[in-house]
C-alpha positions as CSV (number, residue, x, y, z in Angstrom):
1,X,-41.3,27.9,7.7
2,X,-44.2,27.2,9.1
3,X,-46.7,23.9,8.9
4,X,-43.7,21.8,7.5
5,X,-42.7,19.8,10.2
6,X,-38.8,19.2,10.4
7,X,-37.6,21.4,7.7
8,X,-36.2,24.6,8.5
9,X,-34.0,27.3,6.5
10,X,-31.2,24.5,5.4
11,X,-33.3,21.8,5.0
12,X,-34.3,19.0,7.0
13,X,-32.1,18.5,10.1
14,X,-30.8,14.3,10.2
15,X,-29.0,15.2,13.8
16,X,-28.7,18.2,15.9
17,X,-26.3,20.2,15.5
18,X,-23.0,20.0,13.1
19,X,-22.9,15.8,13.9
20,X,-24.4,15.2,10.4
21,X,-21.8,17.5,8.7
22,X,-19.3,15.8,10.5
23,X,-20.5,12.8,9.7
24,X,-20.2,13.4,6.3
25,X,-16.9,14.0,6.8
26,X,-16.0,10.5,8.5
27,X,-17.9,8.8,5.8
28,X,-15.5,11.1,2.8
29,X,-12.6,10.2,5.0
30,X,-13.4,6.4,5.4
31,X,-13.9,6.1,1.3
32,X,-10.3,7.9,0.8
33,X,-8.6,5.3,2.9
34,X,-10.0,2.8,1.7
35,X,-9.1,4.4,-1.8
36,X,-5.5,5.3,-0.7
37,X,-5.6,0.9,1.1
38,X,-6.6,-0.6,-2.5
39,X,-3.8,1.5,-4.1
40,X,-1.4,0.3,-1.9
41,X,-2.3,-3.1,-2.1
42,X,-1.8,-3.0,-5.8
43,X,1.4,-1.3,-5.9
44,X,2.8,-4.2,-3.2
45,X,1.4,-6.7,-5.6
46,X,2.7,-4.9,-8.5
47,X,6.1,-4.6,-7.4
48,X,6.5,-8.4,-6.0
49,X,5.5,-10.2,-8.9
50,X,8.2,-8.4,-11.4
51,X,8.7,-11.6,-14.1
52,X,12.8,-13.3,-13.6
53,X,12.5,-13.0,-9.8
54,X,12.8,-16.6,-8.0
55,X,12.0,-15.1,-5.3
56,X,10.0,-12.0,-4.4
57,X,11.2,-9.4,-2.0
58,X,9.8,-9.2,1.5
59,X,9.3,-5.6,1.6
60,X,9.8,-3.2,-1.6
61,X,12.8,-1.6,0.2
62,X,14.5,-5.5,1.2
63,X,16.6,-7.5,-0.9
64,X,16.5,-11.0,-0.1
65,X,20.3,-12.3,0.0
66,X,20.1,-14.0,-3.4
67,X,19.4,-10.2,-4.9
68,X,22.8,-9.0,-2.3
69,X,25.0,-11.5,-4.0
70,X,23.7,-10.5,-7.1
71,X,25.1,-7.2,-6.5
72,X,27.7,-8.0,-5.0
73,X,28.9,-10.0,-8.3
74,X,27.6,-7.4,-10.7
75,X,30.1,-4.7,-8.8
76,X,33.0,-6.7,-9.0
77,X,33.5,-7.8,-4.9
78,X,33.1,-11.2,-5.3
79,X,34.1,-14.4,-8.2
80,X,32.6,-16.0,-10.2
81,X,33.5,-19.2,-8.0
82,X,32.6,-17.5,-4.7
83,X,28.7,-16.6,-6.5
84,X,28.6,-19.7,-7.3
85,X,29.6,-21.0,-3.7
86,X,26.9,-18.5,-2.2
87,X,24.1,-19.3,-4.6
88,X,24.3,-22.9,-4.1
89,X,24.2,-22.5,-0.3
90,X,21.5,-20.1,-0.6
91,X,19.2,-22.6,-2.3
């Protein structure tokens, strides 16, 4: 078109070339990680602050060893005496 300055077929042109498309796509990309980062942040939270735990796990897939005794009791491999022995040293 003529006697419009900087608009052509598409529309006006930010950058040369494809750079503004993809520079739409970093910015799309940038907003879904930060998306995907809040998420996970929540989930962490979420799962660490589970109410009758003295202690919160490090990591979602580590027990801490008061939650290993705990298990270990519940499934029969250890007494009541020995739990007892563990939890005190434990604390």
């Amino acid at each position: 078109m003529r006697g419009v300055p900087g608009h052509y077929y598409f529309g006006p042109r930010w950058f040369p070339g494809g750079i503004s498309f993809l520079l739409g796509l970093l910015i799309l990309g940038l907003l879904v990680y930060l998306v995907m980062l809040v998420k996970r942040d929540r989930d962490q939270t979420t799962v660490a602050s589970t109410p009758g735990d003295s202690a919160p796990s490090a990591s979602p897939g580590i027990l801490t060893p008061t939650e290993v005794i705990k298990m270990r009791y519940a499934r029969g491999e250890i007494t009541r005496n020995e739990y007892e022995t563990m939890r005190r040293d434990l604390e």
